[in-house]
FIKELO-590131 format. One line per 3 residues: their letters; for each residue x, y, z of C-alpha. Coordinates in pm, whole numbers, plus 50000, padded with zeros to 5 digits. Example, Ala and Ser with C-alpha at 12.3 -4.5 7.8 and 13.67 -1.06 7.14 Angstrom:
2
AS> 51230,49550,50780 ~ 51367,49894,50714
***
This chain:
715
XXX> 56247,54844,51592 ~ 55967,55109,51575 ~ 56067,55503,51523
XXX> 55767,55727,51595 ~ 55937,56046,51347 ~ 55800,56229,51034
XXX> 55818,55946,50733 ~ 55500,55842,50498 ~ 55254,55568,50603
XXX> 55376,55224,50468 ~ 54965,55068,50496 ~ 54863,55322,50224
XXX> 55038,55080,49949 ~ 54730,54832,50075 ~ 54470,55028,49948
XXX> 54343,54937,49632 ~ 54240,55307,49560 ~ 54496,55585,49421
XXX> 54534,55858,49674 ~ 54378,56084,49422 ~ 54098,55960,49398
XXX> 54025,55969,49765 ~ 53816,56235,49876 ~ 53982,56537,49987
XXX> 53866,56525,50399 ~ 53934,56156,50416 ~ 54314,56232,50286
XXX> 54295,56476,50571 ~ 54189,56301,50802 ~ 54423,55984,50697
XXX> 54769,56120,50832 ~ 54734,56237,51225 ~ 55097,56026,51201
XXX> 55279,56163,50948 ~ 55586,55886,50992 ~ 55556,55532,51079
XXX> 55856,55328,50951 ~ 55874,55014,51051 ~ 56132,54689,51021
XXX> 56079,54293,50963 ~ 55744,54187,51156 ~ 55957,53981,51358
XXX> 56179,54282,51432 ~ 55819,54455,51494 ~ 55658,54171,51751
XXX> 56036,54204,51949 ~ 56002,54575,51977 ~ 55629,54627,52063
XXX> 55709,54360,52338 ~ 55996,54570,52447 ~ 55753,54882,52458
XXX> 55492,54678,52612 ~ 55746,54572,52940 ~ 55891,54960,52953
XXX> 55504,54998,53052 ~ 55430,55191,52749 ~ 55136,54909,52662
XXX> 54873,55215,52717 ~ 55028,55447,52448 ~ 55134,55178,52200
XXX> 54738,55068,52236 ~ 54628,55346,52198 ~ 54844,55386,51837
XXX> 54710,55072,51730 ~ 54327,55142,51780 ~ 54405,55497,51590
XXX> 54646,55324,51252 ~ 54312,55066,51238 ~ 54082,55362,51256
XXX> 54269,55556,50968 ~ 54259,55231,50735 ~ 53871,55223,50790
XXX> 53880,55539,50681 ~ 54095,55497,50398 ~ 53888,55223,50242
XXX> 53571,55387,50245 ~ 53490,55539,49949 ~ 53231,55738,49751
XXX> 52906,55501,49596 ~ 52672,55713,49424 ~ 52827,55676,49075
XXX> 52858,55287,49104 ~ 52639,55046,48981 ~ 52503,54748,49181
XXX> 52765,54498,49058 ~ 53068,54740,49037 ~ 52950,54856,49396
XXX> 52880,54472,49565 ~ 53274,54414,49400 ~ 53435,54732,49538
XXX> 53282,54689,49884 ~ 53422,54339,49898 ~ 53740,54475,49810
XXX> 53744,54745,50094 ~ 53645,54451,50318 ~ 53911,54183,50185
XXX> 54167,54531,50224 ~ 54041,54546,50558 ~ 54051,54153,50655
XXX> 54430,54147,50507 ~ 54577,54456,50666 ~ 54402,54340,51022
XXX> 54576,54040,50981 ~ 54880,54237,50951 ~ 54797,54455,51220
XXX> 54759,54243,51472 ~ 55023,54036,51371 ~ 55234,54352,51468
XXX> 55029,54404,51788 ~ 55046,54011,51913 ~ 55242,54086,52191
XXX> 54981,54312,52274 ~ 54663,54154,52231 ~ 54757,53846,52394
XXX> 54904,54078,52690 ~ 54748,54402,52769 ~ 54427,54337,52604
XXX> 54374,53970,52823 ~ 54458,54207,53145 ~ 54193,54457,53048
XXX> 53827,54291,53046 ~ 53711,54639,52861 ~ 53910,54635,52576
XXX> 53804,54426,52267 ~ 54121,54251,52072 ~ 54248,54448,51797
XXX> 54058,54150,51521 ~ 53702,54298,51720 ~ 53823,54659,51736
XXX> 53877,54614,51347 ~ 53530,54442,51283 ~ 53348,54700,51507
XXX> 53544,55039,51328 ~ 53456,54843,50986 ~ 53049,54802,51087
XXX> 53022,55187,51257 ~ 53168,55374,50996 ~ 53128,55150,50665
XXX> 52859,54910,50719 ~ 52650,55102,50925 ~ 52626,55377,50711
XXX> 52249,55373,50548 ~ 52334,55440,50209 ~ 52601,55188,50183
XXX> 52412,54895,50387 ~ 52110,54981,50179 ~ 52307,54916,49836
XXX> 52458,54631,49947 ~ 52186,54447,50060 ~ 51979,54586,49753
XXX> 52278,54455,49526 ~ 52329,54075,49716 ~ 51936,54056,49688
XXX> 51956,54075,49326 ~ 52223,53883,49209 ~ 52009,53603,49411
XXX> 51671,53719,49237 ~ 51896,53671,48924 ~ 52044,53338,48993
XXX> 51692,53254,49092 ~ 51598,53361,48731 ~ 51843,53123,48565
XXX> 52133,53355,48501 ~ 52480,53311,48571 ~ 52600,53464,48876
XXX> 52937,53546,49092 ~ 52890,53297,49347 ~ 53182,53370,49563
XXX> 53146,53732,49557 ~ 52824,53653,49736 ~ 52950,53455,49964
XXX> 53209,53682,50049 ~ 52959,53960,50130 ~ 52737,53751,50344
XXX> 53060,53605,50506 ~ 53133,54000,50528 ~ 52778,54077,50683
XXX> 52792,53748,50947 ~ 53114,53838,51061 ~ 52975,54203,51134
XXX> 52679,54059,51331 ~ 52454,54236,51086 ~ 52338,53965,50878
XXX> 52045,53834,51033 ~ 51896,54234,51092 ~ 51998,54356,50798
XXX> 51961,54073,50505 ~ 51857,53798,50627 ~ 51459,53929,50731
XXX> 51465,54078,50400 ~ 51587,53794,50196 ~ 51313,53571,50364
XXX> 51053,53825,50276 ~ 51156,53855,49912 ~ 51170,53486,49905
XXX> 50822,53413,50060 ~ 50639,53700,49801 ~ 50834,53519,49484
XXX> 50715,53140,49549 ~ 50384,53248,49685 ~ 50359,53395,49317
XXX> 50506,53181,49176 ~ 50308,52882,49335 ~ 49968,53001,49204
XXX> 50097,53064,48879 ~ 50258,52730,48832 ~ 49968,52545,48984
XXX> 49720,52689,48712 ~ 49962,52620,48402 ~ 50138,52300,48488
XXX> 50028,51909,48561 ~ 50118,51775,48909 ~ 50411,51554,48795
XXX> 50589,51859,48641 ~ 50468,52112,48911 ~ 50649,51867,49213
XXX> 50926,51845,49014 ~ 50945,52225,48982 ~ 50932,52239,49373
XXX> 51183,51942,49446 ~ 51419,52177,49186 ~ 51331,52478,49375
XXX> 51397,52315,49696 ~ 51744,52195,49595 ~ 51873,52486,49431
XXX> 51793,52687,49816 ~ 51953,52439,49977 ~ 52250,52450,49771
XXX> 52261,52820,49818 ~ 52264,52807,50170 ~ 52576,52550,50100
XXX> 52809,52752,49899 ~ 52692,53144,50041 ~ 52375,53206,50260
XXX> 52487,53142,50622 ~ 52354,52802,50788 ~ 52151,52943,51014
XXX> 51925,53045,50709 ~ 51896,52705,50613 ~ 51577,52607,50826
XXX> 51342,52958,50776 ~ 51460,52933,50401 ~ 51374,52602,50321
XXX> 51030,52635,50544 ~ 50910,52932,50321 ~ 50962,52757,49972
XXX> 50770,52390,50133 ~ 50462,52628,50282 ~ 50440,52852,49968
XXX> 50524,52597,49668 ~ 50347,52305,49890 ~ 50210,52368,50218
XXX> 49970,52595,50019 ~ 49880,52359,49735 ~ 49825,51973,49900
XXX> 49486,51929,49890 ~ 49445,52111,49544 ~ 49779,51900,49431
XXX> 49612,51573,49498 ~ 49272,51659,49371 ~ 49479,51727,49061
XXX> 49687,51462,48983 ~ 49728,51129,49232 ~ 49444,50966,49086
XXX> 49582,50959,48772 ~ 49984,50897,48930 ~ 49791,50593,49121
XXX> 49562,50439,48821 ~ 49918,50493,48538 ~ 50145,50355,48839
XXX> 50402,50624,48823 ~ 50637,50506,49068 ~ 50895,50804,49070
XXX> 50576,51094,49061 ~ 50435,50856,49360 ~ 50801,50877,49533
XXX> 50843,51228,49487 ~ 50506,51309,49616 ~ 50535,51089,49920
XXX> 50882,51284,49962 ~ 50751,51600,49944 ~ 50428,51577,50126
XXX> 50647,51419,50411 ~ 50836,51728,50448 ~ 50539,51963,50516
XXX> 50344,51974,50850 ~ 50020,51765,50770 ~ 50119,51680,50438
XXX> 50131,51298,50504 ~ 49761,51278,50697 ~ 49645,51482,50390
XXX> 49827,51207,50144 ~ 49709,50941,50339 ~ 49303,51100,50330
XXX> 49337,51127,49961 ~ 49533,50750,49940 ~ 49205,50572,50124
XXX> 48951,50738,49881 ~ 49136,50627,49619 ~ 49129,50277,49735
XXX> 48810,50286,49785 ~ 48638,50450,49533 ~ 48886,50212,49276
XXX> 48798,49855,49478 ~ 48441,49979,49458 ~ 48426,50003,49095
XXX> 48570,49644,49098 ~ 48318,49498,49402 ~ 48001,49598,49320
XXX> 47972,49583,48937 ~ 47795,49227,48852 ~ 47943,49226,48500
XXX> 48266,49188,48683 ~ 48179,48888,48888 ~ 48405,48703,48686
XXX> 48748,48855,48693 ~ 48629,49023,49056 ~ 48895,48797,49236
XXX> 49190,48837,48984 ~ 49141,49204,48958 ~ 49131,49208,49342
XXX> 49482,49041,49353 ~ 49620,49234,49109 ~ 49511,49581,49258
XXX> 49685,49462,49608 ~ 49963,49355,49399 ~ 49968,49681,49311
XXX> 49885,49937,49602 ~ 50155,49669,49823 ~ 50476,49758,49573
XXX> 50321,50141,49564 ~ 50365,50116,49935 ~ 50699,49901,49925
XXX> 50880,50166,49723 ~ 50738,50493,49703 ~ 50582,50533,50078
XXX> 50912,50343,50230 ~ 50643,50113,50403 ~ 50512,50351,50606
XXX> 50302,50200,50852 ~ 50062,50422,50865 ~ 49999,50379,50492
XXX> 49986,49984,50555 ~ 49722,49960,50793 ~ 49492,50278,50596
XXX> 49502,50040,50262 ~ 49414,49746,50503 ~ 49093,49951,50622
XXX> 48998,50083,50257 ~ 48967,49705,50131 ~ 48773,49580,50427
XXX> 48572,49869,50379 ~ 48504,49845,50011 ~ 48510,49472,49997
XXX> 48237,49452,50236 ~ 48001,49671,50074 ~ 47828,49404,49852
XXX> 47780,49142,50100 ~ 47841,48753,50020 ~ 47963,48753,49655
XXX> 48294,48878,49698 ~ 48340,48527,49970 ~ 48163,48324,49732
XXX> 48361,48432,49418 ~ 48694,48382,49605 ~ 48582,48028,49659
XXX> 48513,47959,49367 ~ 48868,48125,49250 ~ 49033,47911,49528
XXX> 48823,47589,49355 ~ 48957,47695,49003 ~ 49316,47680,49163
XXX> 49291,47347,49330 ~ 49112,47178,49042 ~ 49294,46916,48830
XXX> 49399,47035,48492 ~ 49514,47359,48628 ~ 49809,47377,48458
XXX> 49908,47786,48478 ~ 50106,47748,48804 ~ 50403,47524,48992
XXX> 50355,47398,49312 ~ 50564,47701,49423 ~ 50349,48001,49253
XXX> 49967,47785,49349 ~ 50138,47812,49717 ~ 50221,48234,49658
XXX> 49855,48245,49497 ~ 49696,48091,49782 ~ 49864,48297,50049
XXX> 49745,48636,49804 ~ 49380,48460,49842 ~ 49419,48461,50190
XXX> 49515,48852,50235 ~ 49194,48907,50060 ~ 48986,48680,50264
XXX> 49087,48831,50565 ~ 48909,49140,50463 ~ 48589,48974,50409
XXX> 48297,48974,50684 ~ 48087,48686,50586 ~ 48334,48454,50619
XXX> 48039,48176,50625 ~ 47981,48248,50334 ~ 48312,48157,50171
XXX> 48311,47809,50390 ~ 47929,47735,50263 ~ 48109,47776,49906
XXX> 48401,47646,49953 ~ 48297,47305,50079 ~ 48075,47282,49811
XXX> 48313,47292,49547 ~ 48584,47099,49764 ~ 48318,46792,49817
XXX> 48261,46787,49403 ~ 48708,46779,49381 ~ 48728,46528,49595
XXX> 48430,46288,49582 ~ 48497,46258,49158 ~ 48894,46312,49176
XXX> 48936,46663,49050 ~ 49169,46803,49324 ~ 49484,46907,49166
XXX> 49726,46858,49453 ~ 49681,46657,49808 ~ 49941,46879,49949
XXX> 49783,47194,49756 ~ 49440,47122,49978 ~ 49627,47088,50284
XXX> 49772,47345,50267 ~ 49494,47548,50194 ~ 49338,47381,50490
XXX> 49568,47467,50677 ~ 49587,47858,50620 ~ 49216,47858,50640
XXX> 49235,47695,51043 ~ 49597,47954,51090 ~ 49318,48248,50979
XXX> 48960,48133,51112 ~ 49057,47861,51374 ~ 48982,47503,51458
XXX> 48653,47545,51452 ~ 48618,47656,51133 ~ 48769,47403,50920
XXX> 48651,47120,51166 ~ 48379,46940,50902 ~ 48669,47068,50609
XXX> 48962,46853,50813 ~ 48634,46604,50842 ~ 48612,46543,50485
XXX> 48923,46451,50444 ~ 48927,46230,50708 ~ 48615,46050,50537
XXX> 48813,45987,50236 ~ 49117,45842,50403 ~ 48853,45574,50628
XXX> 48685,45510,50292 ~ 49037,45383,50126 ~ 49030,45172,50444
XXX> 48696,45027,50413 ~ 48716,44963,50038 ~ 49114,44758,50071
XXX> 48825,44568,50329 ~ 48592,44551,50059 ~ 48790,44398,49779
XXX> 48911,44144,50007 ~ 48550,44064,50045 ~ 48440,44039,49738
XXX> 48744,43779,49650 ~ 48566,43534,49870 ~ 48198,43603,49697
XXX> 48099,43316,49477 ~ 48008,43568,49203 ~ 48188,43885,49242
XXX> 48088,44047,48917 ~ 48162,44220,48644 ~ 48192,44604,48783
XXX> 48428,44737,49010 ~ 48235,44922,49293 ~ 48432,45200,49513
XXX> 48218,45369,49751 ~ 48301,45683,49968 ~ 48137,45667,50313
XXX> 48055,46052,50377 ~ 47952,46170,50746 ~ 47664,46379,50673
XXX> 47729,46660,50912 ~ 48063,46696,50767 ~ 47931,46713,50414
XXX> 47730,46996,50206 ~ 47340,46880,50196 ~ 47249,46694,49922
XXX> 46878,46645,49758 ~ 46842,46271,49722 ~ 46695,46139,49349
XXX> 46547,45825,49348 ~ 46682,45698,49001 ~ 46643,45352,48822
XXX> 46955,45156,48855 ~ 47013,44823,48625 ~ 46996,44490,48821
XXX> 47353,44447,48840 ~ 47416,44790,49019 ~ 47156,44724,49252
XXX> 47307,44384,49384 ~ 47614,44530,49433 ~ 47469,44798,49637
XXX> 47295,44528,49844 ~ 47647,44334,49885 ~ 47843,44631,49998
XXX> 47562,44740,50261 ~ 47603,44383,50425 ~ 47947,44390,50410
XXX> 47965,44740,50557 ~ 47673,44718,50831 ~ 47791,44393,50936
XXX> 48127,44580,51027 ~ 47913,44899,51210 ~ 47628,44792,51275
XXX> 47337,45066,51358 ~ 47463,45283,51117 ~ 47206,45401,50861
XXX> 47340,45413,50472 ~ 47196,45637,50205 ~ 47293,45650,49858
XXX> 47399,45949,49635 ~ 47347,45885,49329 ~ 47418,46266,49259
XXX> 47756,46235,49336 ~ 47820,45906,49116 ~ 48049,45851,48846
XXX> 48150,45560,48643 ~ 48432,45493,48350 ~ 48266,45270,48080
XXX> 48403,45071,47798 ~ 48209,45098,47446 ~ 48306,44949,47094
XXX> 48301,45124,46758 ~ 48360,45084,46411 ~ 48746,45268,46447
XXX> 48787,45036,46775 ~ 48715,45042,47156 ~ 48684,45386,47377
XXX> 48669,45436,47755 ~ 48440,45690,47868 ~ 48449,45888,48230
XXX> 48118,45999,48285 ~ 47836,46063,48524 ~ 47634,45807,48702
XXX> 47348,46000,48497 ~ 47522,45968,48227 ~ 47645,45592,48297
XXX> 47234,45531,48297 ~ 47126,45681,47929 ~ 47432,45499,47847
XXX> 47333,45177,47894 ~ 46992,45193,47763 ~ 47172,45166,47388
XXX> 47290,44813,47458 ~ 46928,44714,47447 ~ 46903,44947,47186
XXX> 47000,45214,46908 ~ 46740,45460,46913 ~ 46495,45570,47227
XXX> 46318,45912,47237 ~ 46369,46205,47522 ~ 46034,46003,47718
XXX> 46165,45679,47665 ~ 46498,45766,47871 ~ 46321,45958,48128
XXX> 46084,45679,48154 ~ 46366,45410,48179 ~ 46595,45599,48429
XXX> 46398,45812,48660 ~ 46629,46077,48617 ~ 46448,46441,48693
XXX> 46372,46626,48420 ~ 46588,46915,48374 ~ 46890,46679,48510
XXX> 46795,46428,48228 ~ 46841,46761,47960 ~ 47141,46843,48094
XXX> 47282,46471,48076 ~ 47156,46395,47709 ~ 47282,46786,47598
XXX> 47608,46644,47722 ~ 47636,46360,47481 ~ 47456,46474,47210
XXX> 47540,46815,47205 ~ 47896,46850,47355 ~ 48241,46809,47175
XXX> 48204,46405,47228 ~ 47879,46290,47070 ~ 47839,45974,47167
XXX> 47469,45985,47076 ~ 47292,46159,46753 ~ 47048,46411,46837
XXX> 46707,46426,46580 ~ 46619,46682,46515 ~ 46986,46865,46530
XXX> 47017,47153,46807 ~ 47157,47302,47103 ~ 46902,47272,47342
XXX> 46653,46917,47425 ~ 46287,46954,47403 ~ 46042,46694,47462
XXX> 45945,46436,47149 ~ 46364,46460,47059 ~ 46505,46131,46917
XXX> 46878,45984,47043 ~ 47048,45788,46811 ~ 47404,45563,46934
XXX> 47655,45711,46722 ~ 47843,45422,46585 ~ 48088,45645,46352
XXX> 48181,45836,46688 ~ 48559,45905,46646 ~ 48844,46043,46902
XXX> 49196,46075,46882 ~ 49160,45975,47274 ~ 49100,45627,47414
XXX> 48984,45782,47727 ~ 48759,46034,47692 ~ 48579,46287,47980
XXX> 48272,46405,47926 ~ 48126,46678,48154 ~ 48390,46687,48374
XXX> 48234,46930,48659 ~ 47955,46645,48682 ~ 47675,46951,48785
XXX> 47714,47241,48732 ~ 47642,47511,48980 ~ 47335,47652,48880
XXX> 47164,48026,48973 ~ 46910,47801,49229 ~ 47168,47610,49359
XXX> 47408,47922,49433 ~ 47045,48132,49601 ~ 47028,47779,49780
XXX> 47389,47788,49923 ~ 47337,48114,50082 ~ 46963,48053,50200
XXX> 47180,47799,50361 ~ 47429,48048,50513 ~ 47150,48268,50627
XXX> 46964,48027,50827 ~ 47265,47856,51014 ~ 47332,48243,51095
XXX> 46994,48263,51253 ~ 47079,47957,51470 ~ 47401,48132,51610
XXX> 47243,48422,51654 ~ 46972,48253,51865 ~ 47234,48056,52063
XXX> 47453,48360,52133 ~ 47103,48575,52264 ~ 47028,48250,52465
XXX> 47399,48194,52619 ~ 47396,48549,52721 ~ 47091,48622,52896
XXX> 47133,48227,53098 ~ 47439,48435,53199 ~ 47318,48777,53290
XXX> 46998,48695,53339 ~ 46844,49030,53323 ~ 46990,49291,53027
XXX> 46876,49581,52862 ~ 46842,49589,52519 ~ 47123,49806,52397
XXX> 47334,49618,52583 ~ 47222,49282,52490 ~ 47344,49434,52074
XXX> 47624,49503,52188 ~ 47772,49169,52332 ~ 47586,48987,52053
XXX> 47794,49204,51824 ~ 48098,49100,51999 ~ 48039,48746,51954
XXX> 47895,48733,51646 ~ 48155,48665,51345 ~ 47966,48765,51101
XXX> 47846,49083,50993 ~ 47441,49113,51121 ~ 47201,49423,51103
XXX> 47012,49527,51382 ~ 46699,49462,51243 ~ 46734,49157,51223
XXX> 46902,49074,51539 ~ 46555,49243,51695 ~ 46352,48983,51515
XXX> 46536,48692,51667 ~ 46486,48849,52013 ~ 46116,48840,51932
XXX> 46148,48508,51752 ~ 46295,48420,52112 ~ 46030,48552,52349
XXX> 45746,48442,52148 ~ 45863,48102,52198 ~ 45923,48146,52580
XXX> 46304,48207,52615 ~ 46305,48519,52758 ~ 46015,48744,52811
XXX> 46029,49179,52813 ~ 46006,49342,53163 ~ 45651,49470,53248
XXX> 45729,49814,53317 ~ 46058,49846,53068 ~ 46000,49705,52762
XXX> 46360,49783,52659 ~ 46468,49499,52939 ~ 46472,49126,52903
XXX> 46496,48870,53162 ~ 46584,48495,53112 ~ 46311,48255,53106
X> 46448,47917,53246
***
C-alpha cells in the first residue's frame, strides 16, 4: 500500500554517496516529496495497480518520472578533484546505482509500464525515461563526457602499452555509453582516430628497426590483442573499422616494402610458418594477395634462372629443377592453402624461366630420364623410379622444344635397348606411355616403333636358331641380330670396318636366311651398335669379357699375336681413328687392362705399343668394359640438334604450304599467326620469313605484284 504523507525517502540508502557530501542545491533539489513510505514490492505492484484502475495512472506517472529524476540527480556528483581512474570508477558506480534502482523502479511501476505507458505511443517506458534522464543530465554534460572518454581512452592506450588494466570496468563504461546511444559519437570516432595515429607510428618505426619475420609477428599480435578487446569490452560493431585501421596502417601501408625486405630470404631458408603467416596476413588486406603473388613469380623466376642458364650447372640442372618444384609445390600445399591462383602463377614462372635457354634444359632432362632407366640404377624401387618419372614429366611440360627432348631421348633409348642397358621393361613403358598421355600418338609413334622392332627381332632370331640347327656347319659364335626400321631409329654414320672371316660368313648366312623370308628388303649393317661377350684364358684362369664390337676386333688381333703397335691395329681393323683411341684407351687405360700400354699414359698417340696382358687379374669372371659403348661426344650432341633444327624447317615448310593450298591468298601477318598456332615448337619470326622466301624462290607461292606483304598459292 502506498501513503503519499511527510516521511524520508527510502531510495537515498542506494546512493553510494553520504548525504554530506552532496552538494548543497542538489540536496535541495532531492526532496520535492518529503515522505514516500512504501510496503513489500508485491504489496507495491497490487497497490499501483489499484491506483492505476481508480484512473489515477496520470498522477502516479507522473510521480514516477519525478522519484527517477531526483535519483539522477542524486548520483551526480562533483569531478574536478578526481583523478582519471578514481573518476572512470565513481561514474560507473553512479551508473550501476542508477541501473539497480531502475530495476527497482520499474519493478514498482510494472503495472504501469506495461499499462498506461503501452496505451500512450508518446511516453517512453520508465527503463528509457531512466536511460534518457541519465544521458541529459549526467552524460551529456561536457565536462563529465569529456573525462570519461579521456579516462576509457587511456586505460586502452595503457593496456596497449603492456600494463595491467581493469578490464571490466571498461567494459562496463562502454556497456554504459552503448546503452546511452552515445558510443559511436562520442568514443567510438575518437578511439578509431587515436588508434589509426598510434599504428601509423608505430608501423614506420617498427618497419625500420625490425626483420620481416618479427615485424608480421608484431602485427598478427597486434591484430589479436584488438580483436580480443572488442571481445571482452569495445562494442561489436567496432570490430570491423578497428581491425581495418591496424591491417591498412601495420600492413596495408608496408606490402610492397615488406616483401622487398624479407620473402626472398623466407622463400630461399623455407620458413614455412613466416611463409604461412605472411600468406595470412597479406590475404586479409585489399590487394595484398596480387601484391604476394607479383613478388612470388619474380622470385621463381629470377631463382629457376640462376639454375637454367648457368652452363657450370648443366649437370645437376635437372635434379635442382625437381627439387626447387619439390619445394615451391609443399610452399604452396601448406602455407598458400593451395590457392589456385598461386598454382597456375608458379606454373607460368617455370615455363617462363625454363624456356629462356632454349634446347638444353630438353636435352638434359633426357639424358636425366636415360640415367633413370639405365641398368645398374640402383638408388630407387620400382615405386619411387615411377614418382621420379611423373616429377620429370611436370618439368617437361614446361619445356617448348619438346623435339628436342625426343631427338635426345631416342638417342639414348636406342643405345639401352640395342646393348641391354634398360633397367626395367615396365619402367620404359611406362615412360612411353606418359610421354604419348603428354605429347600424343604422334609423338612417340617411331618410340612405340622401336620397341616393336625388338619384339619382331626375338621372333626372327627363335627363326634363326632353328635355322642354323639344320646348317651343316653352324659355327662356333652365337649371332643375334636386331632388325631396326630405319625411320624409326636415330641416324647412324655407317663405318666400314674389317671383320674376321668367320664374322663375315655368318653375316652372309643370316642375310639369306632373312631375305629369303622378305624378300626386297635391303639390309645394312651397324657395326656401331655391335657388341660381343668373349672368352679369354690367363695365367689365374679363364675370364668373360662384354665388350664392343670395336673392342671385340683389337681383341682378336692378340690371338695371332702378343704385341702390335697403334698402326698395326688401325691397319688390321679399319676402325676410324679417333674411335680406334677411344677403344684401345679402354683396355689399356681403364680399370680392366686387358692390354699393356708402352709407353705408360692416359691418352694414345700414334707409334704406341699394345702388349696382351697375360697377368691380367679380376675378382670377376665376367667383366664389362665400357659399358655406354660411345660415348656422347660435344659433335655428336651439336649433331643431334642440327638434326632437330632441320626436321623443324621441314614442318615449318609443310605447315606454310598446307595453309596457303587452303587459303590460297593470305597476308603476311596473318600467315605468322596460324603458323604460330600450328607450330609446336617455339620459332622466331625471322626465321619463319626465310622459309617463306625459301618457299617462293622455289615456286610455291609467289608475293602479290602490287602488295608485297600478300602471298598467293602457286599450284
Amino acid at each position: 500500500m502506498v501513503l503519499l504523507e511527510s516521511c524520508e525517502c527510502s531510495f537515498l540508502e542506494n546512493i553510494g554517496r553520504p548525504f554530506g557530501e552532496l552538494p548543497s542545491p542538489v540536496l535541495g533539489r532531492s526532496f520535492a516529496i518529503n515522505r514516500l513510505s512504501l510496503g513489500s514490492p508485491s504489496n507495491s505492484r497490487t497497490s499501483t495497480e489499484q491506483i492505476c484502475l481508480m484512473a489515477g495512472k496520470d498522477h502516479l506517472w507522473n510521480l514516477a518520472s519525478d522519484v527517477t529524476g531526483k535519483l539522477v540527480f542524486l548520483n551526480r556528483c562533483c569531478t574536478d578533484s578526481l583523478d582519471s581512474l578514481l573518476f572512470l570508477k565513481k561514474i560507473n558506480k553512479c551508473w550501476q546505482d542508477h541501473c539497480r534502482q531502475m530495476i527497482m523502479i520499474r519493478s514498482i511501476f510494472l503495472f504501469l509500464d506495461r499499462t498506461y505507458v503501452l496505451q500512450n505511443s508518446m511516453l517512453p517506458s520508465i527503463w528509457d525515461m531512466g536511460l534518457e534522464l541519465f544521458r541529459n543530465h549526467v552524460i551529456s554534460d561536457k565536462q563529465v563526457q569529456n573525462k570519461t572518454i579521456d579516462g576509457i581512452l587511456l586505460l586502452i592506450e595503457r593496456e596497449r602499452s603492456g600494463e595491467a588494466v581493469d578490464r571490466s570496468l571498461l567494459r562496463s563504461l562502454l556497456s554504459m555509453l552503448s546503452d546511452l546511444q552515445v558510443y559511436k559519437e562520442s568514443f567510438e570516432q575518437r578511439f578509431l582516430e587515436e588508434t589509426n595515429c598510434l599504428y601509423a607510428a608505430e608501423g614506420q618505426r617498427l618497419m625500420q628497426e625490425r626483420e620481416v619475420p618479427e615485424y608480421l609477428h608484431h602485427v598478427n599480435k597486434r591484430l589479436e590483442e584488438e580483436g580480443d578487446r572488442v571481445i571482452t569490452y569495445l562494442d561489436h560493431s567496432t570490430q570491423k573499422p578497428l581491425i581495418a585501421c591496424v591491417e591498412k596502417q601495420l600492413l596495408g601501408e608496408h606490402l610492397t616494402a615488406i616483401l622487398q625486405k624479407g620473402l626472398d630470404n623466407l622463400l630461399d631458408e623455407n620458413r614455412i610458418s613466416d611463409l604461412t603467416q605472411t600468406y595470412q596476413l597479406f590475404s586479409r588486406v585489399k590487394g595484398g594477395q596480387q601484391i604476394l603473388l607479383q613478388h612470388w613469380s619474380e622470385y621463381i623466376k629470377n631463382f629457376g634462372t640462376t639454375i637454367v642458364v648457368n652452363p657450370e650447372k648443366d649437370k645437376d640442372m635437372v635434379q635442382e629443377l625437381l627439387d626447387f618444384k619439390d619445394k615451391v609445390d609443399h610452399i604452396i600445399e601448406v602455407c598458400f592453402q593451395k590457392n589456385e591462383k598461386f598454382i597456375n602463377l608458379m606454373k607460368e614462372s617455370f615455363e617462363t624461366f625454363i624456356n629462356k635457354r632454349p634446347n638444353k634444359p630438353a636435352e638434359l632432362i633426357a639424358k636425366y630420364v636415360d640415367s633413370k632407366l639405365r641398368a645398374g640404377n640402383k638408388e630407387a624401387t620400382d615405386e619411387e623410379l615411377e614418382r621420379i618419372l611423373d616429377k620429370i614429366m611436370i618439368i617437361f611440360r614446361f619445356i617448348h622444344g619438346k623435339d628436342v627432348f625426343e631427338a635426345f631421348y631416342k638417342k639414348d633409348l636406342a643405345k639401352r635397348l640395342l646393348v641391354g642397358k634398360s633397367a626395367s621393361v615396365d619402367a620404359e613403358k611406362s615412360m612411353l606411355s606418359k610421354l604419348k598421355h603428354e605429347c600424343g600418338a604422334a609423338f612417340t609413334s617411331k618410340l612405340e616403333g622401336m620397341f616393336k622392332d625388338m619384339e619382331l627381332s626375338k621372333d626372327v632370331m627363335v627363326q634363326f636358331k632353328q635355322y642354323m640347327q639344320n646348317q651343316s656347319d653352324p659355327g662356333n659364335i652365337d649371332l643375334t641380330v636386331n632388325i631396326l626400321t630405319m625411320g624409326y631409329w636415330p641416324t647412324y654414320t655407317p663405318m666400314e670396318v674389317h671383320l674376321n672371316s668367320e664374322m663375315i660368313k655368318l653375316q652372309e648366312v643370316f642375310k639369306t636366311f632373312y631375305l629369303g623370308k622378305h624378300s626386297g628388303r635391303k639390309l645394312q649393317w651397324q657395326t656401331t651398335l655391335g657388341h660381343a661377350v668373349l672368352k679369354a684364358e690367363f695365367k689365374e684362369g679363364k675370364k668373360e669379357f662384354q665388350v664392343s664390337l670395336f673392342q671385340t676386333l683389337v681383341l682378336l688381333m692378340f690371338n695371332e699375336g702378343d704385341e702390335f703397335s697403334f698402326e698395326e691395329i688401325k691397319m688390321a681393323t679399319g676402325i676410324e681413328d679417333s674411335e680406334l683411341r677411344r677403344t684401345l684407351q679402354s683396355l689399356a687405360c681403364g680399370k680392366a687392362r686387358v692390354l699393356i700400354k708402352n709407353p705408360k699414359g692416359k691418352d694414345v698417340e700414334d707409334g704406341d705399343k699394345f702388349i696382351f696382358n697375360g697377368d691380367f687379374k679380376h675378382k670377376l669372371f665376367r667383366i664389362k668394359i665400357n659399358q655406354i659403348q660411345m660415348k656422347e661426344t660435344v659433335e655428336e650432341q651439336v649433331s643431334t640438334t642440327e638434326r632437330v633444327f632441320q626436321d623443324r624447317q621441314y614442318q615449318i615448310d609443310a605447315a606454310i604450304v598446307r595453309i596457303m593450298k587452303m587459303r590460297k591468298t593470305l597476308g603476311h601477318n596473318l600467315l605468322v599467326s596460324e603458323l604460330y598456332n600450328q607450330l609446336k615448337f617455339p620459332v622466331k619470326p625471322g626465321d619463319l620469313k626465310k622459309r617463306i622466301e625459301s618457299l617462293i624462290d622455289r615456286d610455291y607461292m609467289e608475293r602479290d605484284k602490287d602488295n608485297p606483304n600478300q602471298y598467293h598459292y602457286v599450284a
